[in-house]
mmJSON file of the N, C-alpha and C atoms, coordinates in Angstrom:
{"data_MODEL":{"atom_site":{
"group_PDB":["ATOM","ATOM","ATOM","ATOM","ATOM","ATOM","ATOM","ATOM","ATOM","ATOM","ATOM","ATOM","ATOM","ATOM","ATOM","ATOM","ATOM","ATOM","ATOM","ATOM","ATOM","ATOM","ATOM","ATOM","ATOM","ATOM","ATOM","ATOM","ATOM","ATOM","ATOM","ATOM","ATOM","ATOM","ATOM","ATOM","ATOM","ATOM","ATOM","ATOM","ATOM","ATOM","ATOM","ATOM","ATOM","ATOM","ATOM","ATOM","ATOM","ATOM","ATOM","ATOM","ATOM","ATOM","ATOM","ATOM","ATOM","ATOM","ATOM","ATOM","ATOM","ATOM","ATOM","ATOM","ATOM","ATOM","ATOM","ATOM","ATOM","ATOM","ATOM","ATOM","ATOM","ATOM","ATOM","ATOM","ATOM","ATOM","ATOM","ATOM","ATOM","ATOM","ATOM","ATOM","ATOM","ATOM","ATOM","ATOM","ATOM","ATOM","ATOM","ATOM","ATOM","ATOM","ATOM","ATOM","ATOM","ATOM","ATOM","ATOM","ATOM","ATOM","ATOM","ATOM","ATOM","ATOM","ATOM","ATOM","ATOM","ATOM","ATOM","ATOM","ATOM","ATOM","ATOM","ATOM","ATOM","ATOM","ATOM","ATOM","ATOM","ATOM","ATOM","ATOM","ATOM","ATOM","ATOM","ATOM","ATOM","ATOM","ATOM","ATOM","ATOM","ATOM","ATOM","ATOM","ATOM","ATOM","ATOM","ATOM","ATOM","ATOM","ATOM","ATOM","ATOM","ATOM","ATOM","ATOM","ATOM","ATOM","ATOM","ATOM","ATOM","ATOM","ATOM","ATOM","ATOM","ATOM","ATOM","ATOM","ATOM","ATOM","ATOM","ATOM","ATOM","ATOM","ATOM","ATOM","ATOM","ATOM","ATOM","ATOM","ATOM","ATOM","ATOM","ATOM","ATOM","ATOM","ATOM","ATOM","ATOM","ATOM","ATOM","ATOM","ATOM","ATOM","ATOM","ATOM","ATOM","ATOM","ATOM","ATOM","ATOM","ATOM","ATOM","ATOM","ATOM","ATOM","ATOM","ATOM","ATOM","ATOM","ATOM","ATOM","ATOM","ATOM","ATOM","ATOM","ATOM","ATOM","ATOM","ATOM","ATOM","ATOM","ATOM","ATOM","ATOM","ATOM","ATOM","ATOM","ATOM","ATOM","ATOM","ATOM","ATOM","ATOM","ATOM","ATOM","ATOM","ATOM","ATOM","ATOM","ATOM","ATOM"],
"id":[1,2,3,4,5,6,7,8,9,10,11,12,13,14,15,16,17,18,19,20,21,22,23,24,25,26,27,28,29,30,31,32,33,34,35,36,37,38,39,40,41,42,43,44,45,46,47,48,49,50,51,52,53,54,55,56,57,58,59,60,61,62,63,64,65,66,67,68,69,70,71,72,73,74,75,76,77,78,79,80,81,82,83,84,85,86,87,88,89,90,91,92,93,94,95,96,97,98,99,100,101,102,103,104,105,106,107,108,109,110,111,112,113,114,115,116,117,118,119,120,121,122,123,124,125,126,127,128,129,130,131,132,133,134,135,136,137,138,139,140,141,142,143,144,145,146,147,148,149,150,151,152,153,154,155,156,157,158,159,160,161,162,163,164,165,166,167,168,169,170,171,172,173,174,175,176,177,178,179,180,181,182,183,184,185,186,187,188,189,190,191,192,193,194,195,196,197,198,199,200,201,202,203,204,205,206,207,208,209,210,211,212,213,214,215,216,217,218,219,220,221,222,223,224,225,226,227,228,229,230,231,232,233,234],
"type_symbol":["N","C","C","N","C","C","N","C","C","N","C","C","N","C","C","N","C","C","N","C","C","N","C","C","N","C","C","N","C","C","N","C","C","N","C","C","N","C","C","N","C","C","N","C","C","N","C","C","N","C","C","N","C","C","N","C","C","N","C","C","N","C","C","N","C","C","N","C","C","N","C","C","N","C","C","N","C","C","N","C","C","N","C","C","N","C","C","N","C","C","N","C","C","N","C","C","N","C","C","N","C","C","N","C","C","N","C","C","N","C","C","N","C","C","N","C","C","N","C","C","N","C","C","N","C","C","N","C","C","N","C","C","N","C","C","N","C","C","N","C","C","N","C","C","N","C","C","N","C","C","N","C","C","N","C","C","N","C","C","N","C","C","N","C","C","N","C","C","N","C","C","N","C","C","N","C","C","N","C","C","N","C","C","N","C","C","N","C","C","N","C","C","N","C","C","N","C","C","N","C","C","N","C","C","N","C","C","N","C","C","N","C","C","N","C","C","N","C","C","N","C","C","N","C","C","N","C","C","N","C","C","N","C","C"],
"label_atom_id":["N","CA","C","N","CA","C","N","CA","C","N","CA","C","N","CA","C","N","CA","C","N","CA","C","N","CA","C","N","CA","C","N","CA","C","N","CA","C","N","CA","C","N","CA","C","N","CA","C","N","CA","C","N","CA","C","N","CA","C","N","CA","C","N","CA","C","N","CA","C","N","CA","C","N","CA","C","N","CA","C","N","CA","C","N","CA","C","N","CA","C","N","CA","C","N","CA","C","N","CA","C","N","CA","C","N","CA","C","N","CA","C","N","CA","C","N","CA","C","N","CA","C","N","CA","C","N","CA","C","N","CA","C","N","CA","C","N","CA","C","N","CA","C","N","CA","C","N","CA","C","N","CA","C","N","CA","C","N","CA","C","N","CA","C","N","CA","C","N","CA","C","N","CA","C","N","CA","C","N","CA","C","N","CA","C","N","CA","C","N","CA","C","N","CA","C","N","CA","C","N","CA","C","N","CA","C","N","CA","C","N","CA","C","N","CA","C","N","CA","C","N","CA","C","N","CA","C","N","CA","C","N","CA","C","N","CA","C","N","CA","C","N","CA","C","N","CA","C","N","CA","C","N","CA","C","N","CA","C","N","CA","C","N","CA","C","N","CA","C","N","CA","C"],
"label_alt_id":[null,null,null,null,null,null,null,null,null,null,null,null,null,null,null,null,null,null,null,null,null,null,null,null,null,null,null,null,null,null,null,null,null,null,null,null,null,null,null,null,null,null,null,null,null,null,null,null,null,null,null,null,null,null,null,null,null,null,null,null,null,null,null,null,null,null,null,null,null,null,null,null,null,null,null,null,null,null,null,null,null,null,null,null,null,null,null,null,null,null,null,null,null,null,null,null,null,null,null,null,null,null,null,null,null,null,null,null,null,null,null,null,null,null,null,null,null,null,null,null,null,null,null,null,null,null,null,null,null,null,null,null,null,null,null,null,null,null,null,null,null,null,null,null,null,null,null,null,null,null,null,null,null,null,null,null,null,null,null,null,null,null,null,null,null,null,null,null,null,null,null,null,null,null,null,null,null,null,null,null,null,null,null,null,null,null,null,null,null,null,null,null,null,null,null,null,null,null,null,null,null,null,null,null,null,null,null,null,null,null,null,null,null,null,null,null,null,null,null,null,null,null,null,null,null,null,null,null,null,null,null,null,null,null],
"label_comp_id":["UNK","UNK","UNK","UNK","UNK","UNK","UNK","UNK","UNK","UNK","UNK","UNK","UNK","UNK","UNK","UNK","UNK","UNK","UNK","UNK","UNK","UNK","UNK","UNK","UNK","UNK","UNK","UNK","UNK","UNK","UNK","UNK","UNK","UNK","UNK","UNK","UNK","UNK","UNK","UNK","UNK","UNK","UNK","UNK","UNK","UNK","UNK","UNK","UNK","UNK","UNK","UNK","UNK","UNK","UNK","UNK","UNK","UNK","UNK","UNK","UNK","UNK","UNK","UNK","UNK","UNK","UNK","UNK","UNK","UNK","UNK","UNK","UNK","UNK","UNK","UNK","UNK","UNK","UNK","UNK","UNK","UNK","UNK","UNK","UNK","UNK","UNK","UNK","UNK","UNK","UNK","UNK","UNK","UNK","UNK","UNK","UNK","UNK","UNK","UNK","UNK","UNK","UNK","UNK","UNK","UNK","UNK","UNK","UNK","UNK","UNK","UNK","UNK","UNK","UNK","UNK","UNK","UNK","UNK","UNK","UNK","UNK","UNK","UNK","UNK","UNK","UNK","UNK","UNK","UNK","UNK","UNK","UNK","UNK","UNK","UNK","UNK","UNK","UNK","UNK","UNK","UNK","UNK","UNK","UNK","UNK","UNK","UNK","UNK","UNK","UNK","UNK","UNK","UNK","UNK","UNK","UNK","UNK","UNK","UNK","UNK","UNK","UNK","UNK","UNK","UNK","UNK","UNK","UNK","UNK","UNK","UNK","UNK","UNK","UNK","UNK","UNK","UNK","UNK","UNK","UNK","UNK","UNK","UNK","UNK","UNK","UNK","UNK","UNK","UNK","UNK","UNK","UNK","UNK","UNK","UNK","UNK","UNK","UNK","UNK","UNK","UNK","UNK","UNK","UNK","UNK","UNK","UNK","UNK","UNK","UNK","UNK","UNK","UNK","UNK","UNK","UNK","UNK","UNK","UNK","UNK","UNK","UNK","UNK","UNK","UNK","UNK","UNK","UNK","UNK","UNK","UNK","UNK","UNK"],
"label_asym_id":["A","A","A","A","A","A","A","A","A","A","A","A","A","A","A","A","A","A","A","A","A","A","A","A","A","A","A","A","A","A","A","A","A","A","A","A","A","A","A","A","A","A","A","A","A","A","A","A","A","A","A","A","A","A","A","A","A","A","A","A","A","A","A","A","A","A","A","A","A","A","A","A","A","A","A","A","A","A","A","A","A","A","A","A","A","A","A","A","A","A","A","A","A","A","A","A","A","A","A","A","A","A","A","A","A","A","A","A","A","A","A","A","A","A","A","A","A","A","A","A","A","A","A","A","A","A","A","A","A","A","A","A","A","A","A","A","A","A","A","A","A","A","A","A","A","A","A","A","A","A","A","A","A","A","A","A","A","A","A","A","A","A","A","A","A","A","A","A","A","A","A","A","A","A","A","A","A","A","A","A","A","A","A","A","A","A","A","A","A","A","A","A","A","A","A","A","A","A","A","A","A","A","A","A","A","A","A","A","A","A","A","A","A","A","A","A","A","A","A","A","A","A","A","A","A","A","A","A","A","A","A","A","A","A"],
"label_entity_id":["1","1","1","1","1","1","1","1","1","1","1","1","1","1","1","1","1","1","1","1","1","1","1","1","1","1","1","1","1","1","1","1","1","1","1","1","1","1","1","1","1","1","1","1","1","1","1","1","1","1","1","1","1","1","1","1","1","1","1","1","1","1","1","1","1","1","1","1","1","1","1","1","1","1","1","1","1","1","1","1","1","1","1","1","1","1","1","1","1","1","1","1","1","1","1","1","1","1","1","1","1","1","1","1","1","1","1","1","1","1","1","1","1","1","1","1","1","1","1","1","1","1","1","1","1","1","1","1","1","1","1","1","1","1","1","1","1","1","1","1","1","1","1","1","1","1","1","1","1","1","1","1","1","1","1","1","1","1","1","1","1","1","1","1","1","1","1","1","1","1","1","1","1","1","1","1","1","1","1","1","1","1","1","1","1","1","1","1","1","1","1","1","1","1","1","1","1","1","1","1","1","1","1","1","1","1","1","1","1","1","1","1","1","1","1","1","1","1","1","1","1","1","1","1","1","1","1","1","1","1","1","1","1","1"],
"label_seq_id":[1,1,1,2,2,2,3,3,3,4,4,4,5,5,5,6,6,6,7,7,7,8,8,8,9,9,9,10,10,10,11,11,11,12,12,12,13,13,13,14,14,14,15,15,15,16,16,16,17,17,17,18,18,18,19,19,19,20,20,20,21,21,21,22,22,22,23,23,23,24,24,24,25,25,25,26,26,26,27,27,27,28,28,28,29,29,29,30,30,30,31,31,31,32,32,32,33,33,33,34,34,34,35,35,35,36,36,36,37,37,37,38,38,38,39,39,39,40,40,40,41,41,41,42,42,42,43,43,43,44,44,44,45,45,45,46,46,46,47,47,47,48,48,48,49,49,49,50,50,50,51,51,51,52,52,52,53,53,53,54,54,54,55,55,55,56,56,56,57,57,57,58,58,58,59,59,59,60,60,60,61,61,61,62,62,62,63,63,63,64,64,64,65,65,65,66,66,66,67,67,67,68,68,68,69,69,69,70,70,70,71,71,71,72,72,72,73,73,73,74,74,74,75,75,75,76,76,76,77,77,77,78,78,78],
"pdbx_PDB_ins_code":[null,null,null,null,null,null,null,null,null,null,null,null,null,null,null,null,null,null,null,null,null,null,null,null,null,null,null,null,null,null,null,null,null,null,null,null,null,null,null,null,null,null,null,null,null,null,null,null,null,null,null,null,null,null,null,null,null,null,null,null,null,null,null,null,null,null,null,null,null,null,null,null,null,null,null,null,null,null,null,null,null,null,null,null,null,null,null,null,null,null,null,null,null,null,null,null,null,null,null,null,null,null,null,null,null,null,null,null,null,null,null,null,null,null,null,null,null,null,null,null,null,null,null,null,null,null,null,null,null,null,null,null,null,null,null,null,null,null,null,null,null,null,null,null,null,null,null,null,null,null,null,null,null,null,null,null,null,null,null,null,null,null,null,null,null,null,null,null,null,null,null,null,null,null,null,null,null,null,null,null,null,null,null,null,null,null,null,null,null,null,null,null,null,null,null,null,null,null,null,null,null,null,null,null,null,null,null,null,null,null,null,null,null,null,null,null,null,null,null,null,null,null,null,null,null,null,null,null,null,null,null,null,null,null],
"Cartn_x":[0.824,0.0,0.874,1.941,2.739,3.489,3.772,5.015,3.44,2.4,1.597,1.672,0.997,1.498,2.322,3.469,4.609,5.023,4.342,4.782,3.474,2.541,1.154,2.069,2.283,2.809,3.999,5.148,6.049,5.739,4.598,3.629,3.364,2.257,1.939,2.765,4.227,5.353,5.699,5.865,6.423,5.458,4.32,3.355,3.059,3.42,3.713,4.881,6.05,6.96,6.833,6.658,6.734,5.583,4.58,3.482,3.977,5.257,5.423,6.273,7.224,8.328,7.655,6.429,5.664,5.288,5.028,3.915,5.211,6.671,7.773,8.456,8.03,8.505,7.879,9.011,7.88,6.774,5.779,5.592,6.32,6.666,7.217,6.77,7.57,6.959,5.987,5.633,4.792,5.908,5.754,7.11,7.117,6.04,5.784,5.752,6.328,6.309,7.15,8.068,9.204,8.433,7.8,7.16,6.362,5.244,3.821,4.252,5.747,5.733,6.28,6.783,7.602,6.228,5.486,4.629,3.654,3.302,2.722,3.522,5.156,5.695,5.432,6.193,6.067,4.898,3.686,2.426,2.258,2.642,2.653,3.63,4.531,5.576,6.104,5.09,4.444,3.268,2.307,1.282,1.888,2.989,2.884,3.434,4.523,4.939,4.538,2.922,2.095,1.263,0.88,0.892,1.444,2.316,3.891,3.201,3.753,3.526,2.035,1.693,-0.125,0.13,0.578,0.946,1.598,2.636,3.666,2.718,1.524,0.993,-0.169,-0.536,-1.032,-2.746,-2.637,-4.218,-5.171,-6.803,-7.31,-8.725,-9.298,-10.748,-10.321,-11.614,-11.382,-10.03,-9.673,-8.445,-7.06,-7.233,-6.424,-6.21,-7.479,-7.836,-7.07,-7.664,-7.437,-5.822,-5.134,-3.732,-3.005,-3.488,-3.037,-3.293,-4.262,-5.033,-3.798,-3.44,-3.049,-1.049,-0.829,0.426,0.52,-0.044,0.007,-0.124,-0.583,-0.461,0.835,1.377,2.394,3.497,3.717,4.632,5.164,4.506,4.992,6.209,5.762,6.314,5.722,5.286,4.25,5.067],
"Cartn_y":[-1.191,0.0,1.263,1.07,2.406,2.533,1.441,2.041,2.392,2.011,2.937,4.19,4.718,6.186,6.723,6.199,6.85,7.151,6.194,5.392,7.263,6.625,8.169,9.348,9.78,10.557,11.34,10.892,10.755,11.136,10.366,10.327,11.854,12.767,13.643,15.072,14.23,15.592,15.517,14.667,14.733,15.359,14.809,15.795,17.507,17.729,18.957,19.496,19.094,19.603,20.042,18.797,19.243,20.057,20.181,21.22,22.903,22.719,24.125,24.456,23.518,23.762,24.114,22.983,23.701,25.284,25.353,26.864,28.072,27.603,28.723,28.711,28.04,28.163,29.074,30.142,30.887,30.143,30.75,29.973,30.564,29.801,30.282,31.356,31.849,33.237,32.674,33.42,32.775,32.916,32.358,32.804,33.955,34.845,36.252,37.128,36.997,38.126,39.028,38.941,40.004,41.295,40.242,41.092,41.69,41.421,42.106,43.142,43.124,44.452,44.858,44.949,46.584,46.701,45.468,46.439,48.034,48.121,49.291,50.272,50.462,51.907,51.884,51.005,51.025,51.583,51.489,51.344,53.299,53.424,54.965,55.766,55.302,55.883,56.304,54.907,55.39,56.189,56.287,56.656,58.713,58.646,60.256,60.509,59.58,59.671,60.123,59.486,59.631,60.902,61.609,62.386,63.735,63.532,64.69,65.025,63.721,64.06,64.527,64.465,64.614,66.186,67.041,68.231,68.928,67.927,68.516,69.266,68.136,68.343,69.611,69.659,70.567,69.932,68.771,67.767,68.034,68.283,68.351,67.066,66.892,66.383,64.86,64.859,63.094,62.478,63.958,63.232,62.912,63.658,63.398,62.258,61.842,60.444,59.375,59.528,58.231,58.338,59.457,59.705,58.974,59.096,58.375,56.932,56.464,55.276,54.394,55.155,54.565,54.273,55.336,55.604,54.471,53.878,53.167,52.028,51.433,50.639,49.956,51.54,51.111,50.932,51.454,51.245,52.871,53.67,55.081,55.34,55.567,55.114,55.612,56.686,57.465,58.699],
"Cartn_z":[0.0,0.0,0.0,0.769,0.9,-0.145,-1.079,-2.646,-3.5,-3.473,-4.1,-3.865,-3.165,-2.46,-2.843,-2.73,-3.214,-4.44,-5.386,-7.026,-7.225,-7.061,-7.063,-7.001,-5.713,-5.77,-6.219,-6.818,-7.69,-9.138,-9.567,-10.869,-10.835,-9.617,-9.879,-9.56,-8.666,-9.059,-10.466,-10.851,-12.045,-13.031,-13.345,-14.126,-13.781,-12.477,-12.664,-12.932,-12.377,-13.114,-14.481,-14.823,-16.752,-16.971,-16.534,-17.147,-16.743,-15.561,-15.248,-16.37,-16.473,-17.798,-18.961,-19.089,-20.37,-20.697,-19.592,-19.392,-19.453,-19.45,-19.569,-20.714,-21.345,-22.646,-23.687,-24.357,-25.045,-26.626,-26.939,-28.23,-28.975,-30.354,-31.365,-32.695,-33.086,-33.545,-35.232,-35.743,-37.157,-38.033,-38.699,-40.004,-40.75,-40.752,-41.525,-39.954,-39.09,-38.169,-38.273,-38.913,-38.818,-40.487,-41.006,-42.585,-41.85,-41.207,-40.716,-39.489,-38.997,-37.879,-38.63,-39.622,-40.54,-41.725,-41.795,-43.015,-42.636,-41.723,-41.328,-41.328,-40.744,-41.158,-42.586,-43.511,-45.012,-45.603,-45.14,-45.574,-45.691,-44.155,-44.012,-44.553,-44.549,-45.649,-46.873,-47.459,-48.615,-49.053,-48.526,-48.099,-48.314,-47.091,-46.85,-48.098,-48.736,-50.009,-50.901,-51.242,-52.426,-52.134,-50.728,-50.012,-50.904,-50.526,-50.841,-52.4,-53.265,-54.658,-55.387,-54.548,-54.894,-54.679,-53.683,-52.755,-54.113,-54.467,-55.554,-56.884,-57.254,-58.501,-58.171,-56.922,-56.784,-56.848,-56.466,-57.145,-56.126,-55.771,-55.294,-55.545,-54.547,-54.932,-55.251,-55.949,-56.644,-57.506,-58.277,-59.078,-58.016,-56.851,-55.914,-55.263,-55.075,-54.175,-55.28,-56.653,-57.493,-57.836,-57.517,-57.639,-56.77,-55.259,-54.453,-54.404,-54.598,-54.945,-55.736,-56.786,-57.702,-57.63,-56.368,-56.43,-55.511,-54.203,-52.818,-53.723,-54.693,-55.272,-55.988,-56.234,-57.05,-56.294,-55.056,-54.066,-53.635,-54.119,-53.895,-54.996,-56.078,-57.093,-58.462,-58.364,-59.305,-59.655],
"occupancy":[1.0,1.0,1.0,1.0,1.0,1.0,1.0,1.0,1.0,1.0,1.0,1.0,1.0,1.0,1.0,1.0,1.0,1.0,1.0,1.0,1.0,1.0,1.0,1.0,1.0,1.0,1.0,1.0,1.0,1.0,1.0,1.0,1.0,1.0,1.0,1.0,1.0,1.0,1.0,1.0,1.0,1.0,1.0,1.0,1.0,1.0,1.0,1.0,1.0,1.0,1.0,1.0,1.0,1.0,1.0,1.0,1.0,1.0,1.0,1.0,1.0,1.0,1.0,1.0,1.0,1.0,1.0,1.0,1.0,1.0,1.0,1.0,1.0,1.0,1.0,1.0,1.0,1.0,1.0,1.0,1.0,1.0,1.0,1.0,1.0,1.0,1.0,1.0,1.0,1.0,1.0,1.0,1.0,1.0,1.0,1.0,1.0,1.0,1.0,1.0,1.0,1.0,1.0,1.0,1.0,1.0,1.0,1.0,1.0,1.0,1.0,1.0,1.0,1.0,1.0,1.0,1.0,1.0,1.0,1.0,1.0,1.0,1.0,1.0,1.0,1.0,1.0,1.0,1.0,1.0,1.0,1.0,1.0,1.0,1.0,1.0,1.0,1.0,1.0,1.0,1.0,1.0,1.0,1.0,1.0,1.0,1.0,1.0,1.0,1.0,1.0,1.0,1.0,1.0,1.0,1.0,1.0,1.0,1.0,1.0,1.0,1.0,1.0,1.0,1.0,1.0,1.0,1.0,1.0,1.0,1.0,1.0,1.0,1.0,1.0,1.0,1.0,1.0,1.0,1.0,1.0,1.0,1.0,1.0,1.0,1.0,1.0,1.0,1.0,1.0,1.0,1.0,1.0,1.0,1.0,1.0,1.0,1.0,1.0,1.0,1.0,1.0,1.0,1.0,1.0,1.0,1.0,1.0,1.0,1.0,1.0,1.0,1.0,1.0,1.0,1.0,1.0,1.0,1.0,1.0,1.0,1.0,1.0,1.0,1.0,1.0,1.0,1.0,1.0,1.0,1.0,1.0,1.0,1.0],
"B_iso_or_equiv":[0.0,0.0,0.0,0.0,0.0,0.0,0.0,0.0,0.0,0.0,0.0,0.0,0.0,0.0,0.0,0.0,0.0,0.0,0.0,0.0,0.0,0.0,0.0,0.0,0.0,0.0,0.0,0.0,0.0,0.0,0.0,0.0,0.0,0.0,0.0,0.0,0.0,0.0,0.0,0.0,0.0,0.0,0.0,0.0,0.0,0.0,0.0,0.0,0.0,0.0,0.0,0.0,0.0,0.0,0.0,0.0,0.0,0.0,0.0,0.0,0.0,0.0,0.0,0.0,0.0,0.0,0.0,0.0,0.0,0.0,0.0,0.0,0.0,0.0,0.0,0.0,0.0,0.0,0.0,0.0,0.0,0.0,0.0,0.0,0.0,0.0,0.0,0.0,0.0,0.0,0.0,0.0,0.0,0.0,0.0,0.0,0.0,0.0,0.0,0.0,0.0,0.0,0.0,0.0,0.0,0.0,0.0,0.0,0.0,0.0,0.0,0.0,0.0,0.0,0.0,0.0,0.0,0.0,0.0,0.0,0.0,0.0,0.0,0.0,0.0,0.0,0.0,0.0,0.0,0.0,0.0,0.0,0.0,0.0,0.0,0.0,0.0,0.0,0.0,0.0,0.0,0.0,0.0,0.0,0.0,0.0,0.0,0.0,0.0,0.0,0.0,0.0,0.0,0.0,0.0,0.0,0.0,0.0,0.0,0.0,0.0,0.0,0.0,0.0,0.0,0.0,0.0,0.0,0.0,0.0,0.0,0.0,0.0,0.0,0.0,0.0,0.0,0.0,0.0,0.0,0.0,0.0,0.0,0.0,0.0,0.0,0.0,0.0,0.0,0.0,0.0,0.0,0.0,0.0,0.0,0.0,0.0,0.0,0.0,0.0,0.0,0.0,0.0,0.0,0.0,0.0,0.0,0.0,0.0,0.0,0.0,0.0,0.0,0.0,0.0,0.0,0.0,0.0,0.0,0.0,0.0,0.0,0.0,0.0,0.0,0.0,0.0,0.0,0.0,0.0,0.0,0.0,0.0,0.0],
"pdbx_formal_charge":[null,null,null,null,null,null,null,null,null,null,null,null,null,null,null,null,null,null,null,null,null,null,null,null,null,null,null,null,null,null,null,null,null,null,null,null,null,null,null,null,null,null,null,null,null,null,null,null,null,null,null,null,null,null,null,null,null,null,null,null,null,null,null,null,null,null,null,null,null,null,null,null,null,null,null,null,null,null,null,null,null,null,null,null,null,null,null,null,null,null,null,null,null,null,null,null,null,null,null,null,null,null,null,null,null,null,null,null,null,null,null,null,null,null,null,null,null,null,null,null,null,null,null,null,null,null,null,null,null,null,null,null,null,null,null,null,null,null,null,null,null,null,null,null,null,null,null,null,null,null,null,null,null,null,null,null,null,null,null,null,null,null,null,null,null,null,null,null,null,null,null,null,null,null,null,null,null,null,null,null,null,null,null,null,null,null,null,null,null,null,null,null,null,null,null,null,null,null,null,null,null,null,null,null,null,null,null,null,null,null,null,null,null,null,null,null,null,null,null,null,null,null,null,null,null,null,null,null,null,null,null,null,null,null],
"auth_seq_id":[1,1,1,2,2,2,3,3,3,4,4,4,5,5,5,6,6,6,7,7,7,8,8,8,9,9,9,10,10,10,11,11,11,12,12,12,13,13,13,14,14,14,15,15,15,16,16,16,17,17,17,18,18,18,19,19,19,20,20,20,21,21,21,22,22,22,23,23,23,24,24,24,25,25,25,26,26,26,27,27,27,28,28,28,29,29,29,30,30,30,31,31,31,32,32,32,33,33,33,34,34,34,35,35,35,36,36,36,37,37,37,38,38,38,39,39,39,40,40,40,41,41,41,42,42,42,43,43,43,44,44,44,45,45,45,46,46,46,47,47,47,48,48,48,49,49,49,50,50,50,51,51,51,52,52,52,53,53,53,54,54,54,55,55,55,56,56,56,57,57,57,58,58,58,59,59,59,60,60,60,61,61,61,62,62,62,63,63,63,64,64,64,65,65,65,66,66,66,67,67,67,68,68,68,69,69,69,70,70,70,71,71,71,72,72,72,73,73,73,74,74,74,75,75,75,76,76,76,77,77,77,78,78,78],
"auth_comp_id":["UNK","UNK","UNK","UNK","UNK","UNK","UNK","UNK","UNK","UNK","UNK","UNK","UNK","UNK","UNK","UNK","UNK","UNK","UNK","UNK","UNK","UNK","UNK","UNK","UNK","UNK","UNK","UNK","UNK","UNK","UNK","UNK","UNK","UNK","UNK","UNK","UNK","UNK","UNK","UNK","UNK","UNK","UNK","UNK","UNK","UNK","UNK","UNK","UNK","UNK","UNK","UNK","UNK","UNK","UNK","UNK","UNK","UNK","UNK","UNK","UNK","UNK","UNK","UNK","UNK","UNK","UNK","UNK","UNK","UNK","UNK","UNK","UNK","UNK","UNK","UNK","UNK","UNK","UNK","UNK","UNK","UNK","UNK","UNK","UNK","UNK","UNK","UNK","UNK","UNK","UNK","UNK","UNK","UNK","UNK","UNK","UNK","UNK","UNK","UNK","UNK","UNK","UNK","UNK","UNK","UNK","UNK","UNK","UNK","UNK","UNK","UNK","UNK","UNK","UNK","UNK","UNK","UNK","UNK","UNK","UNK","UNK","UNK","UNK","UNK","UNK","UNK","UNK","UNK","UNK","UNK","UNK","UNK","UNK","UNK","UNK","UNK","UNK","UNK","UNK","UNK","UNK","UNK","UNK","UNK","UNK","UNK","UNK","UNK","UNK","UNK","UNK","UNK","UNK","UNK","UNK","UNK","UNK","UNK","UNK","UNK","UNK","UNK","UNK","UNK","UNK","UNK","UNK","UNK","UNK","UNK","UNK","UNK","UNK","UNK","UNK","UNK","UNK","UNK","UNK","UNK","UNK","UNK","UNK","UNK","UNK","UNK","UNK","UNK","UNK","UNK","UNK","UNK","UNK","UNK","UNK","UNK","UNK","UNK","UNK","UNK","UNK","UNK","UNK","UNK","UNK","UNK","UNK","UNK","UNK","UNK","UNK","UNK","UNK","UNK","UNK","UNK","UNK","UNK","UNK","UNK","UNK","UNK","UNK","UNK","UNK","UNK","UNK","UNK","UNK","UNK","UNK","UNK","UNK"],
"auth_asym_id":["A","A","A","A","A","A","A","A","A","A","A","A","A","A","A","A","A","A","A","A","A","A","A","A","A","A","A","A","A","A","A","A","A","A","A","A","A","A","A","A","A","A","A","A","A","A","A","A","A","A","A","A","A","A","A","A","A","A","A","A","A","A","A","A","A","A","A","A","A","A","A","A","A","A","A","A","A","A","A","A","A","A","A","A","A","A","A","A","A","A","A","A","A","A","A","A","A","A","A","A","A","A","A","A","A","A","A","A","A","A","A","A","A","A","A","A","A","A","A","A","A","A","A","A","A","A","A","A","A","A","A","A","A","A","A","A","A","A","A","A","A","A","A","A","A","A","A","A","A","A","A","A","A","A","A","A","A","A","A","A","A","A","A","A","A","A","A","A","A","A","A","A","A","A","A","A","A","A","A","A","A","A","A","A","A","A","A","A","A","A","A","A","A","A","A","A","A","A","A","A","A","A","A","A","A","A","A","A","A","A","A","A","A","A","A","A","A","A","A","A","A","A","A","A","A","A","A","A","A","A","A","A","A","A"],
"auth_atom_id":["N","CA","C","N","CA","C","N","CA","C","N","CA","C","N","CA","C","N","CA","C","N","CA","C","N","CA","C","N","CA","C","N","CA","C","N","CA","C","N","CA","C","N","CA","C","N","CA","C","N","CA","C","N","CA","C","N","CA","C","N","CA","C","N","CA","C","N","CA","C","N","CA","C","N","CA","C","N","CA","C","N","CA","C","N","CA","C","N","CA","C","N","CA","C","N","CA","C","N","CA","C","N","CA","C","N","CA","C","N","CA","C","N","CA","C","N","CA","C","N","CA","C","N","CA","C","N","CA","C","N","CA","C","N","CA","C","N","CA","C","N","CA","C","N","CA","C","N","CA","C","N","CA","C","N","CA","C","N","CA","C","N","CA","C","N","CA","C","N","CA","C","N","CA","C","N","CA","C","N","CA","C","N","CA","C","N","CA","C","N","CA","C","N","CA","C","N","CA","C","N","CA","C","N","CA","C","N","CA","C","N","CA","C","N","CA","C","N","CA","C","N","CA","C","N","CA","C","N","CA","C","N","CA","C","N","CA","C","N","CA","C","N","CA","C","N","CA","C","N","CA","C","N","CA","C","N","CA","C","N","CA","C","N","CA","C","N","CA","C","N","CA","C"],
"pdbx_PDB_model_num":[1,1,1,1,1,1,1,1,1,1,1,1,1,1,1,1,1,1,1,1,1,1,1,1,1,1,1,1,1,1,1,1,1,1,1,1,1,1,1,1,1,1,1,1,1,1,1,1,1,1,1,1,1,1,1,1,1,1,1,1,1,1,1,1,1,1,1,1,1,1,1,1,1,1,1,1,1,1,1,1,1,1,1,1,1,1,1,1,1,1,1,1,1,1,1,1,1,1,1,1,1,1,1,1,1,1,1,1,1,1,1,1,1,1,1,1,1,1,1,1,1,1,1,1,1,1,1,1,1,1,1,1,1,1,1,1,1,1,1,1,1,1,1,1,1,1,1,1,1,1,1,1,1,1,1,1,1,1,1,1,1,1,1,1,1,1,1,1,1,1,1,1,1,1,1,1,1,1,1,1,1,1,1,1,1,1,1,1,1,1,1,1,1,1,1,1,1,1,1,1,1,1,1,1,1,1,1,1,1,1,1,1,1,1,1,1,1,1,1,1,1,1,1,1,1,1,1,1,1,1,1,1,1,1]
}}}
């Protein structure tokens, strides 16, 4: 009766141990994480880019919008 007990209890240090080890391990990152935290400066960067050149042409209104539209597309690059 008593190496039961013991054999038990042994069993459920050990299952915690490893579930604490589990729980400290970090998860692993996605494989596009390093792309998806720099795409947003880029996004804006281009953005103020197409911004600027829109400023340059002097464009107002709708032809402005489709200027930019068309430049964020192209990569800021119009």
């Amino acid at each position: 009766m008593r190496f039961r007990i013991v054999v038990t209890a042994l069993m459920v240090a050990g299952l915690l141990g490893f579930t604490g080890a589990m729980a400290q391990t970090p998860a692993p990152a996605p494989a596009g994480a390093a792309d998806q935290a720099a795409a947003p400066t880029d996004k804006k960067a281009i953005a103020k880019e197409c911004s600027a050149q829109a400023d340059a042409k002097g464009l107002h209104g709708k032809a402005r919008q489709k200027f930019r539209s068309d430049c964020k597309k192209a990569g800021g690059k119009m």
